[in-house]
Each structure stands twice: as C-alpha cells, then as structure tokens.
N, C-alpha and C positions, 0 to 999 in steps of 0.2 A: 682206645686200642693201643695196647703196645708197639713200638717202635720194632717193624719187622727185622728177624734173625738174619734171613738171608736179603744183605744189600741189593740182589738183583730181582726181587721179588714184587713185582707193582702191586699196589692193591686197586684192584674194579668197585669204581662206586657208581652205585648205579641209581640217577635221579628220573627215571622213566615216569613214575610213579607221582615226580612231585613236579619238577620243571619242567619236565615233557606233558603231564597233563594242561600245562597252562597251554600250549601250542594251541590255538582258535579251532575247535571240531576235533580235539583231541581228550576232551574229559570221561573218565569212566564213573560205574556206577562198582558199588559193595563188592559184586560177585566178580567183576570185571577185574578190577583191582586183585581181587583176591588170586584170581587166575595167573594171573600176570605175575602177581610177586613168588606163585607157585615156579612158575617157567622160569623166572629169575633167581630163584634159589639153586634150582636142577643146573642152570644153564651154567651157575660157581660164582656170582657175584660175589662180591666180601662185604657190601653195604649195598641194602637196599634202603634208599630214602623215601620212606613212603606217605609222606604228605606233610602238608602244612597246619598240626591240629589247632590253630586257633582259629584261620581263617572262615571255618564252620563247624557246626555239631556233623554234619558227615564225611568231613574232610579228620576230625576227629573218631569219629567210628571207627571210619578206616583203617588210618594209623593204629589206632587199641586191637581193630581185629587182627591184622600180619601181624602185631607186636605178639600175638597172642600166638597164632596159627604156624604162622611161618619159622622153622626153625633150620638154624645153618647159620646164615649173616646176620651181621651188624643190623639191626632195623633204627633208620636214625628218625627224627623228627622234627622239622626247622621250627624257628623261634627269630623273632628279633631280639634285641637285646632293652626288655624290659619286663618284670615278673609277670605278668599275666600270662604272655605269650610261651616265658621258659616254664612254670609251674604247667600250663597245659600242654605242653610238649611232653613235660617230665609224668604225668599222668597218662597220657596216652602210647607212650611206651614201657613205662614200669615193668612190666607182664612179658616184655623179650626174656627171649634167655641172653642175649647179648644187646644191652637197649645204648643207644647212643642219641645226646641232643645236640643241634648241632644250630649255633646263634649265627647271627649276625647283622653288621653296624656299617653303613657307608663310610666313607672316609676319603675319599675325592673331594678336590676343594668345589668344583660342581653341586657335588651333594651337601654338601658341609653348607654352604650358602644358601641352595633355592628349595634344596628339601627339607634339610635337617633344619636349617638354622640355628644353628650350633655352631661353636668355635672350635679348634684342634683340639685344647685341652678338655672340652666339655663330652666330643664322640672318645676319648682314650679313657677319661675315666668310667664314663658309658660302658664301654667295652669290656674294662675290669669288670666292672660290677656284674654284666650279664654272663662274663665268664664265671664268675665262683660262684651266683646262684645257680647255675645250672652244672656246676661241681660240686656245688651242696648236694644238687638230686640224682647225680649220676655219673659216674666214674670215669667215663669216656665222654670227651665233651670236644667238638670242631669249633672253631672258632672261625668266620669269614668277613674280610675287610672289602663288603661290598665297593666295585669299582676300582679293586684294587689298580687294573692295567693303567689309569688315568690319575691314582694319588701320586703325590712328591714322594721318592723314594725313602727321604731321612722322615718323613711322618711317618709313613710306612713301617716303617722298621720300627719304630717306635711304639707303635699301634701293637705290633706283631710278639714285641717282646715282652711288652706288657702284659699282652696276652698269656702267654708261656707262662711269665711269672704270677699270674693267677689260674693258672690249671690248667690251660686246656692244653689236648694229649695230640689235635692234628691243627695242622693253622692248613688253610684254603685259601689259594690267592683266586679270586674271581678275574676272569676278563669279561666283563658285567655285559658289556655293550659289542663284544667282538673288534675290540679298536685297535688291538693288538699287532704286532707281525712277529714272525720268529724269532727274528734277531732280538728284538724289542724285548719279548715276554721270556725270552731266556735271560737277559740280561736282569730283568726283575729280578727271577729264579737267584742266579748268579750273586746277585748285591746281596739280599737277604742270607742266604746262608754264609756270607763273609760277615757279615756285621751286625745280625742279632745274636745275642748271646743266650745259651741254650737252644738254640734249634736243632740241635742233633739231637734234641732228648723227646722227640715229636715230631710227626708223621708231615712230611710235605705235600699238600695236595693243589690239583690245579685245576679250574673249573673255566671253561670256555667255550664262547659263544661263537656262532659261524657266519657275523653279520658280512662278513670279509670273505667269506669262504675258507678260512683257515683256520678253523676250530680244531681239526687235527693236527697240523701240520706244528702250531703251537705246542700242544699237550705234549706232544713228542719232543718238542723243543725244550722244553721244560724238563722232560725226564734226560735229557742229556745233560742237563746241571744240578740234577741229584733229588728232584722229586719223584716221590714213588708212590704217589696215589692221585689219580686220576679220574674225575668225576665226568661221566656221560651218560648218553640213554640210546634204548634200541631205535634202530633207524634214525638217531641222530635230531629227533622230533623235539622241540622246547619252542621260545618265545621267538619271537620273530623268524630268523634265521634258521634257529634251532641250535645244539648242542654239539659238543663233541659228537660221535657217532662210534657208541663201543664197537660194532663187527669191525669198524675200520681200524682203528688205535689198537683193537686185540689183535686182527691179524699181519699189523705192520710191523707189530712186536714177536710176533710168531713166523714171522718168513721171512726179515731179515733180523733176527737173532745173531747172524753171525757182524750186525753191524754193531744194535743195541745191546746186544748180549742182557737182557733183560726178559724175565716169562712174567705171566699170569695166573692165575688159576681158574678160568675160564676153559670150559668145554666145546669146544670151537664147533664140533657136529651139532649142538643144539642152535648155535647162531642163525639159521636161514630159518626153521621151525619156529625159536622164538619173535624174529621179526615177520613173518607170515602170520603169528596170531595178534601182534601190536593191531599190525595192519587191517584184522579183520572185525577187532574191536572196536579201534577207534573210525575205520572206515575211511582211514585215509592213504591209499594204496601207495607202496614204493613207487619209484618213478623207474623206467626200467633199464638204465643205465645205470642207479644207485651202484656204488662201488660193491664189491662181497655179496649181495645178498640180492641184486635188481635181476629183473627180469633174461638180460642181458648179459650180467656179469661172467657165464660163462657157456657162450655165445656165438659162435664162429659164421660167416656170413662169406666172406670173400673167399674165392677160389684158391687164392695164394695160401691164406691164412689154412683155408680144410686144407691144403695136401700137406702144407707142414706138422698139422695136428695128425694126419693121421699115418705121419714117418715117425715124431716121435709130439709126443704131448709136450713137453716143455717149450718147445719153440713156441708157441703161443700162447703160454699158460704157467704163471708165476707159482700159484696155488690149485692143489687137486677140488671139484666142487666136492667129493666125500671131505673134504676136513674140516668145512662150512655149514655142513648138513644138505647139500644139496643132492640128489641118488643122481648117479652117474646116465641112467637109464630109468625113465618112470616104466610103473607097473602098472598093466593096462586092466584093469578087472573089467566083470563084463555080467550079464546074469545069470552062468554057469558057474561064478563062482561062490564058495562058503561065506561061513559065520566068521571060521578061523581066520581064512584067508587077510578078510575087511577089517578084523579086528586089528592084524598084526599090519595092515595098512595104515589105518587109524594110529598106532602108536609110535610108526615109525616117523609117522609126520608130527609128532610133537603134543597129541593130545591124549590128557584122560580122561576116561570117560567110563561114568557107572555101569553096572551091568545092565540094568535098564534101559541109561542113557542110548549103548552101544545096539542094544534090542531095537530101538527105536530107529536110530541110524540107520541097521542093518532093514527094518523093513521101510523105509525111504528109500535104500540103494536098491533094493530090488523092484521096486517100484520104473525107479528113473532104469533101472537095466535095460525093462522091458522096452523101454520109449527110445534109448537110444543104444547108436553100436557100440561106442568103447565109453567109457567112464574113466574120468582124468584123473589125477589128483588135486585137481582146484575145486570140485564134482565134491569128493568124498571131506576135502577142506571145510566145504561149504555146508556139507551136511550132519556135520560136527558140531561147527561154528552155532547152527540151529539149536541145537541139541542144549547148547553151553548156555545159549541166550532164551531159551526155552524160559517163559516166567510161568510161575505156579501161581493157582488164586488171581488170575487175570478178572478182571469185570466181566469184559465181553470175549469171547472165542467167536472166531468166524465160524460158522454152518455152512456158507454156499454162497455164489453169488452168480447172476448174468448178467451180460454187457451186448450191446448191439452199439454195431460204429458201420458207415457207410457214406460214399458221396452222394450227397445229397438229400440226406435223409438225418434225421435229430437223434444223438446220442444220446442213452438212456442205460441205468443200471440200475436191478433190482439187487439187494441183498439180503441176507436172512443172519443176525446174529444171537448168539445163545449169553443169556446174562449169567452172573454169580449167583443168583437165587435159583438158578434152572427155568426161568422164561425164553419163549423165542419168541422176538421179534423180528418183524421181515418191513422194509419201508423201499420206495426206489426214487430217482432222482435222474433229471437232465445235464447235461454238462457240455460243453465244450473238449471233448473226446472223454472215451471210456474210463482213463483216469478221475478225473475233475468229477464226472458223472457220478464214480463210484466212492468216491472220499465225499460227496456231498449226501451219499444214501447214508453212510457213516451215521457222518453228522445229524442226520434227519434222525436214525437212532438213537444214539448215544447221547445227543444234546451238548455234545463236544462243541468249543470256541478257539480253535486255533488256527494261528497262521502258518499254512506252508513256507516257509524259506527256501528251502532247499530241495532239489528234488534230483536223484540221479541212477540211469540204469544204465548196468554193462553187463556184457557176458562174463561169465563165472570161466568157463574153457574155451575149449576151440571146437569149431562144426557149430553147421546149423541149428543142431539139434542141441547146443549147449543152454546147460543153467543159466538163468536171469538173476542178476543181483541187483536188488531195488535199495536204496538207502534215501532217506525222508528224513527232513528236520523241518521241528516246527517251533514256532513261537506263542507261549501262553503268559499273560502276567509279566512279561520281562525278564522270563526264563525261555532256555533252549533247549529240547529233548529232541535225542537224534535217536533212529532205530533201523535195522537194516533185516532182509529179506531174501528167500532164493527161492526159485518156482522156474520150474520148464514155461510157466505162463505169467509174463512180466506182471498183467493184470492183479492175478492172485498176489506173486509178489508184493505190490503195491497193496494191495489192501491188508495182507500180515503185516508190513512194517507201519502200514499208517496204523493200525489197529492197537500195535505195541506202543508207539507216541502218547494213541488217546487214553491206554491203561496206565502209562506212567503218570499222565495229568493226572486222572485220575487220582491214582494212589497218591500223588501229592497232594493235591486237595484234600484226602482225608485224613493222610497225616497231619497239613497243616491247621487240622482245625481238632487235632487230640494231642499235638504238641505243645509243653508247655514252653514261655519263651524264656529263651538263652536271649544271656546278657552279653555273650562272645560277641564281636563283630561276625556277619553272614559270609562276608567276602573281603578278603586281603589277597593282594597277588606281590609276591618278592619280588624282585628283580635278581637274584644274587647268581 
C-alpha cells in the first residue's frame, strides 16, 4: 500500500478475523468469517487480515475465500518469515483484487534466546529474506518485528531498516505482550522515525495488546509521533487481554479531532451493528460498560445526570448514540405489524438477509408476536442471527420433543429426530433435570460421543415473556464446537444448539475421513 496522500489520514486495519479469532471461544467457521469480513468491508476498514493460511487447510480456505469474495480492502494474510508459510500466504490471497502479505520475525532478546534461538544477526537476515520472498509474490508486503515494545531500540532500528531496504511498503511495531505505556511506546514510535533511514517512504503501523489496559491509549500515542496505521479488532477481542479495540481508537479520533486533527474512513453508524453481530457469532457478549458500543454506553441512571440530559444532551454526553449506530429510540414491532416494516428493522440493525432468509424470519416474528406484547430488537437480532447460522444438509433436524421435571419425581425426555436419508427416529432418556435428560435422548439417537463443556442461558430482551439464548460447547477428539440457540422455551433452545454441535461432529467426521492429508501444520497460533 502506498504511502497515504493525505498526512492526516489513519488507515483501519482490521485483525478481527485473525488475532481476534485466537481470543479462547472466539473462533468462527467459513460462513461466519465470511459474514463478518462482509460487515467489515461496509463498516470501511482499509485492511482486513483474514487469517493465518498456513496454520490449517480451513484457516486457508478462508483466507482464499474473502480474498476472493470480499472486495474494497487490503485482504492481508500472515506468514512468519519462512517460504512455506509466505508461498501459502501468497496463494491464498492471490485472487484479491488488493492482496497484501504481511510476515513476521521476533526480535526481543527474550525471543531471540528461548524461542528463536537465534542470534541478532541470524533474525535480521531472517527478516531480509522473508521480506523479498513475499515481494517476490506480492507488491504490498507488512513487515512485523514481533515484541517489538521489549527489543533494544538500535536492533530495532536495524531490524526495521533492513526491512524497508528489502521491500516491504508498511513496517508494524508490535506491543506483543501489552508491556507498553504511553510514554514508553511513543518514544519507540519517536526514535524510529529519527533514525531509520527511508521510513518516510512506508506506512507506520502499530499493533497493541491490552494486557495493561492500554491498548488504546498507546495506539493513540503512537499516532501523535507520526504513525498512521493502526491495527485492531471489533470489541477489542484477541489473545489474552485482547486488542486495540477499533469503536474506541475510531471514535477518539472522531470527537476530539479538534486535538488529533486526524480522520478515518470508517463509518461510525455501522460500529454498534457491527459489534452486536461479532458478539452474536462468537457468543461472547460485550460487557455493558464497554466504552462506544456496551450496553451502557449511552445510559443515564442518576437523577442529576437525567435532568441535565434532558436541558441540554451534551452535559452528559460527549458523542450522539446516532453516530455509533445506536437509534436514539428502539422501534417496538409487535404482530400488527408488516413484511415491510421487519424488513427495514432487520437492515437497520446491520443485517442481510435473502429473500427467503427474511420470509423465514418474518414467519418466526409473527410467531413470537403472537406469544408476547412488544418485540425488542435483541428479539428480531436474534431471529436473524438464526436465519445466518441456519445450516443446510444437517444429519439430523429436530421433529419434536417432551420433557417432564418435578419434585420429586424422575426427569425424563422423549425426542423424535428426522435423519438426512428422511428417517424418524424417536428414543427418550432419564436425566438429572430436563436438560441432561434431553441431550441424553440425543445421544441415545444419534450415537453422538461428546462432552459438554460449556453450557449457558440468558435472556435474549426484557419481560418475562423474553427470548432464551442457549449457547453449548462441547468437546469431541481434542476439538471444540461451540453453537448457540433462541427459543421462547429454553428446553427447545438447548436441544437446537446441542443438535447443531452434534451436525458439526458429524460433518467433521465425514470430512475427516474423504480428506486427503495436508502436509501444512493443523494448528500455529502467532503471537504478533
């Protein structure tokens, strides 16, 4: 990527896709992914980093398919700095219409010692090499000096310049580990651009971790001594800590403007929409104080607080919720209302959805209409989200099921499920409450072998009469398939999501036994 025209111009990179799915209960599948880099394209990122293609054959699919699908941004593809890893980088992006690979080489005498084992001279020429193979296969090339915030600044520099002088067009300073403070990571920023030579002719970027809690406050620190690209993810989601957190760095940049004098190209109305469907994906919900986008964020509770908001809104209120995506007032639908109406609800909250899809929705809303007074929009979120996660060619569909629960009396659940061949089978099972009962009839079906790990409900909205949201993980083999559910009847709930866990084993099982094998490693996790 060319060195941007206008100086005050940050560029959005956006690692959701790749350091944000390592975050533990944060992994997507094909379609997930694909959604997601859909949202982040609309939303104006300028680089989507969509995975890690050596790490596995579907960590590579992935990558090949946005490289493919997705068009707007950068689509980059990490690599460490050794041919295998950059030749399969450079293959599964090829097919962008703007493909960027983007290496990287530790370089902390930490790393250099107990990982690497390697000497300063041995990671620099390292570096060379990985930079101009992957300038051989592609034009735009990042280069990251893993650990950067904890190497010697004159290696540093050195590492960095070298770089430049074999191609690459953005250099990345990591703060690997979140070890950083302001002062600290600016000063980095600061020495580099005095003392490598040619860094003007190459994009400065900064990559930081929130092990400290200052993952933004860094980035920002950073771009006040001259870098202007910025690598984070939605809700701030990555490895430990987690990441920068884009809504926050975009909107710190967009409302005091008149500090940073620095934009985006970021569409700030899709921010809440796009973090609402991270969250619904990965299942792992914002915390409701999150800064921009939490439950809270724009939230008045104390009497002091309401009568100033409502003399004048700024007293309590730095940014409007319209410029975040949040509607100022939700729209209460109800089962008087249209097609039309639900349709333009649906879109306003950030989803597309086939005409099918939206058919399908629309007869679920009218459904739940009937059952309750108002219908929320966490209600119509919810019944979207279904729609999205809907799989085709499942093994088994649920038919029906019963459940009896009482004190004093033995829990028991019959179920009826309809196979891929068009069989029904019905079998039932005792349990230690209607749950347990009913994942054991399952299995008395299906011939399913997995462990529950994880098991969690909550209300979808508000009232009694709200959606249940079931989310189930289970363990097969040393692998983890997590899958979520919405039902007026927590019951049902549970049996859709566990139902989805056991189609995915499934499907993996048959995959794994018509796949031929890759010589790839299965599983690499960066740290960078």
């Amino acid at each position: 990527m060319p060195v941007p025209t206008d100086p005050n111009r940050v560029i959005i990179f956006d690692t959701t896709l790749r350091d944000g799915e390592q975050s533990p209960g944060c992994s997507m599948n094909l379609p997930e992914k694909l959604e997601m880099a859909r949202a982040l394209a609309d939303l104006g990122v300028d680089v989507i980093e969509a995975g890690f293609p050596i790490a596995s054959p579907g960590d590579f699919e992935s990558v090949q398919a946005i490289a493919r699908q997705i068009h707007g941004p950068i689509i980059a593809g990490l690599a460490r700095c050794n041919p295998t890893d950059i030749d399969r980088a450079a293959d599964a992006v090829k097919d962008a219409s703007k493909p960027r690979i983007h290496v990287f080489l530790a370089t902390s005498a930490i790393h250099r010692e107990f990982k690497l084992r390697m000497t300063s001279e041995e990671v620099a020429k390292r570096a060379v090499e990985g930079v101009k193979r992957a300038r051989d296969r592609c034009a735009d090339v990042e280069f990251s000096p893993e650990d950067a915030a904890r190497t010697e600044l004159d290696f540093l520099a050195e590492v960095v310049e070298r770089a430049i002088e074999a191609g690459a067009t953005t250099l990345n300073i990591p703060d690997t580990v979140g070890y950083a403070v302001p002062t600290h990571y600016a000063a980095i920023i600061r020495h580099l651009k005095q003392h490598v030579r040619g860094i003007d002719k190459c994009v400065l970027s900064v990559h930081c971790h929130n092990d400290l809690g200052l993952a933004v406050a860094n980035s920002l620190a950073a771009l006040g001594e001259g870098a202007r690209q910025v690598e984070c993810t939605i809700n701030g989601i990555g490895e430990r800590a987690g990441n920068t957190s884009l809504e926050e760095v975009v909107m710190a940049l967009h409302t005091r403007s008149d500090f940073y004098k620095l934009a985006t190209g970021i569409n700030t109305r899709h921010l809440y929409p796009v973090s609402r469907k991270l969250a619904h994906i990965t299942g792992q919900q914002v915390q409701r104080n999150k800064a921009i986008v939490g439950q809270n964020a724009f939230a008045h509770e104390a009497g002091i607080h309401q009568d100033g908001m409502l003399k004048e809104r700024s007293t309590y209120e730095i940014m409007k919720p319209e410029d975040v995506g949040i509607p100022q007032t939700e729209l209460v639908l109800g089962k008087h209302s249209g097609r039309h109406a639900l349709k333009q609800r649906v879109t306003d909250l950030g989803y597309r959805l086939t005409e099918e899809q939206l058919n399908r929705v629309f007869e679920e809303f009218k459904k739940l209409a009937d059952k309750k007074k108002e219908i929320y929009d966490a209600d119509i979120e919810a019944l979207a989200e279904n729609q999205l996660q809907a799989g085709t060619g499942n093994l088994w569909t649920l038919v029906g099921f019963t459940s009896t629960a009482g004190t004093g009396s033995q829990t028991s659940a019959a179920v009826t499920l309809k196979h891929l061949d068009g069989t029904v089978r019905r079998d039932a099972a005792i349990g230690n409450g209607p749950i347990d009962a009913l994942i054991k009839a399952i299995n008395r079906i299906t011939g399913a072998e997995v462990k529950v790990v994880d098991y969690r409900v909550r209300s979808v909205s508000q009232d009694m009469d709200a959606l249940g949201e079931v989310n189930i993980e289970i363990e097969h083999a040393g692998k983890r398939s997590r899958a979520r559910a919405v039902s007026l009847d927590v019951v049902e709930a549970s049996a859709l999501a566990y139902l989805e866990v056991v189609n995915r084993v499934a499907s993996r099982l048959l995959r794994d036994r018509l796949k031929p094998t890759d010589d790839v490693p299965t599983e690499v996790v960066p740290a960078s």
